[in-house]
N, C-alpha and C positions, 0 to 999 in steps of 0.2 A: 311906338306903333301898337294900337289895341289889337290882340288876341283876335279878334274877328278879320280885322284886316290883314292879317301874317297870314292867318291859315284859311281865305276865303275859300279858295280852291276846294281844300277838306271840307269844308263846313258844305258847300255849293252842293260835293259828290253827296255825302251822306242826307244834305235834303232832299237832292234826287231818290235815292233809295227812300226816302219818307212818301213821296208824291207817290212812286208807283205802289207801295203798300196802300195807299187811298185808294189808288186808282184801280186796284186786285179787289178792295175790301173795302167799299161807303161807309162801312160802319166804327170804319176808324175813327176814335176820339183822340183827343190832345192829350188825356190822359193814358192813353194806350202808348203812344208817341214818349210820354214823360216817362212810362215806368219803364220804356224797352231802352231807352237814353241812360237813365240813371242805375241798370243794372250792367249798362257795358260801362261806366266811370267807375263804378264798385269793384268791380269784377279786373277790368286792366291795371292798376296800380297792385292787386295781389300776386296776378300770373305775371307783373315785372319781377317783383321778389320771391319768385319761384312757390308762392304759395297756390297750392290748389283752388279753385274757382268754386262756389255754390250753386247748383243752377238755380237760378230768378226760376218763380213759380210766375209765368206771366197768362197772359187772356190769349187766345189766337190770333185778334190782330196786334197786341203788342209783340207777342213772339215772331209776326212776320218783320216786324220795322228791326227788331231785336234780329235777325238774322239778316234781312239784308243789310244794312249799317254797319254789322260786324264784317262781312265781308269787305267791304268800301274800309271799314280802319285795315281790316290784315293785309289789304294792298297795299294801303297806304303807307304801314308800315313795314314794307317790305317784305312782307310774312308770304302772299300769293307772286308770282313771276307775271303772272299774267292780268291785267282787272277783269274783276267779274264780270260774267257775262250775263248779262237781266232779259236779254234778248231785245230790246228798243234801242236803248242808250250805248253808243260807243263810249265808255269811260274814259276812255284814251285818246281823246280828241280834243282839243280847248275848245270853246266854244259851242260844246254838243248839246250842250243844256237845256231843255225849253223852258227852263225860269227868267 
């Protein structure tokens, strides 16, 4: 099974959280999207090995995709009890998506 299709769900949530960073912020590029992606993959495999985190020096809308996406993983990984609340989106619903 590819990695996209195991973890669709994950993947679906944190798109969500990408869409409404556009939808907060037009000026979102794909590039803001890439740099707030690749500094939570950098960033999680150190805070597993107990190593302290660097903050990403990011743009404001990559910091917003960079914050809400983070949130969407630490649910996902059992880190929040509750899913975040973005105020649109029930996370906790199947099907609540509008993708």
């Amino acid at each position: 099974m590819k990695v996209e299709e195991q973890y669709c769900d994950v993947l679906q949530n944190m798109e969500t959280a990408i869409v409404m960073a556009y939808e907060d912020d037009s000026r979102l590029l794909d590039l803001d999207v890439l740099d707030a992606l690749e500094a939570l993959i950098r960033n999680y495999p150190l805070e597993e090995r107990g190593i302290s985190i660097r903050t990403a020096r990011l743009s404001g809308p990559a910091q917003r995709v960079h914050d809400l996406v983070r949130r969407i993983c630490e649910w996902r990984l059992g880190h929040l009890q509750e899913p975040p609340e973005f105020g649109r989106i029930p996370l906790d619903k199947p099907g609540a998506f509008p993708i």
